[in-house]
C-alpha positions in Angstrom: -12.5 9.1 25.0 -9.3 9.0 22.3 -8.8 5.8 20.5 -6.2 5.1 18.4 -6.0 2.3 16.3 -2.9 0.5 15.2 -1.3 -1.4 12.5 1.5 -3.5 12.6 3.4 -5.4 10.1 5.9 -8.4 11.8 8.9 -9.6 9.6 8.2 -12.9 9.6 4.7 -12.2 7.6 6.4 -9.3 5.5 9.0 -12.0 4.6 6.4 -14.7 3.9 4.4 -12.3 1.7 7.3 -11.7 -0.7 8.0 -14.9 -0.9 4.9 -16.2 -1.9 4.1 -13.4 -4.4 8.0 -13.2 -5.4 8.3 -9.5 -4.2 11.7 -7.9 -4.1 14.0 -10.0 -6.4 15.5 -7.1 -8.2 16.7 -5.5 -4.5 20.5 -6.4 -2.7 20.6 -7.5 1.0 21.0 -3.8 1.6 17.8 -2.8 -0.1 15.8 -5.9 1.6 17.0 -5.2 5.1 16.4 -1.2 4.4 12.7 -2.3 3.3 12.1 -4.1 6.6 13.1 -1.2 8.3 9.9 0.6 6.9 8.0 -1.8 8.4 8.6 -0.8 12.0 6.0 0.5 14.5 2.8 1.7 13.6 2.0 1.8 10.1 0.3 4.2 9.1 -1.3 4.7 5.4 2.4 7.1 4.3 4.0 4.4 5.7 2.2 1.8 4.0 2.3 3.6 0.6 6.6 4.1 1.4 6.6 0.3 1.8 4.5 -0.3 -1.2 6.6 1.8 -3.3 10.0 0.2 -2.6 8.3 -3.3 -2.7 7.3 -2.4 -6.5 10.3 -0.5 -7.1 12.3 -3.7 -6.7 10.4 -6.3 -7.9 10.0 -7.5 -11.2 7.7 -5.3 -13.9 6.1 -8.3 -15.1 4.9 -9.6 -11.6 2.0 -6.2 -12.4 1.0 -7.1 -15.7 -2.2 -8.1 -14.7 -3.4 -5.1 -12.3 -4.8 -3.0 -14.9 -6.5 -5.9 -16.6 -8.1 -6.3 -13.0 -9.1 -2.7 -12.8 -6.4 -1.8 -10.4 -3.0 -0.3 -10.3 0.4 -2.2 -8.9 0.1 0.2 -6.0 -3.1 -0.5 -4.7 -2.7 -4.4 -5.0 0.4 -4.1 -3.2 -1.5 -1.7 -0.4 -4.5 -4.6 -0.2 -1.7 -7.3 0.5 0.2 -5.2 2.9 -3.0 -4.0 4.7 -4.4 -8.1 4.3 -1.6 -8.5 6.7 -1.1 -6.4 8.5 -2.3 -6.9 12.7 -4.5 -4.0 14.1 -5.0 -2.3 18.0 -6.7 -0.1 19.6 -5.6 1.8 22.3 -7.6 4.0 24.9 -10.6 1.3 24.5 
C-alpha cells in the first residue's frame, strides 16, 4: 500500500500568522502576493524552508532577537509556526 501524506497551508491562516507575529512588513504587495504563491499545493519540507526564508527575509531583524536566547535559530521557529499550521492528508489510506 503507498501513502502519501500531505500538507497544506490556506491563505487565510498564512495571512493570520503574519499578522499576529508581524511577519513580512519589510516586503511590497509584489513580494507578499509572490510569498503566497509559495504556499500553494503540497508543501513539502523545500517548500516549507523557501517559504520560511522569504518570510525572514522580509520581516523585521529585530522580530528574531530572541531565537538564539531560546536555543533556536529564526529558521526553525519560523518552520515550527509554518508546520503549527499547516493542515495534513493522507492519501492511499
Amino acid at each position: 500500500m503507498n501513502i502519501t501524506e500531505i500538507r497544506t497551508i490556506t491563505f487565510s491562516d498564512l495571512y493570520a500568522l503574519c499578522n499576529k507575529r508581524n511577519w513580512y512588513t519589510c516586503g511590497t504587495n509584489a513580494e507578499y502576493e509572490l510569498m503566497f504563491g509559495k504556499a500553494k499545493g503540497n508543501m513539502t519540507t523545500d517548500k516549507m524552508v523557501a517559504l520560511a526564508k522569504d518570510i525572514i527575509e522580509h520581516s523585521a531583524p529585530h522580530l528574531f532577537d530572541d531565537c538564539e536566547y531560546n536555543g533556536t535559530t529564526p529558521l526553525a521557529y519560523v518552520l515550527y509556526e509554518l508546520a503549527d499550521i499547516a493542515h495534513t492528508t493522507f492519501e492511499g489510506v
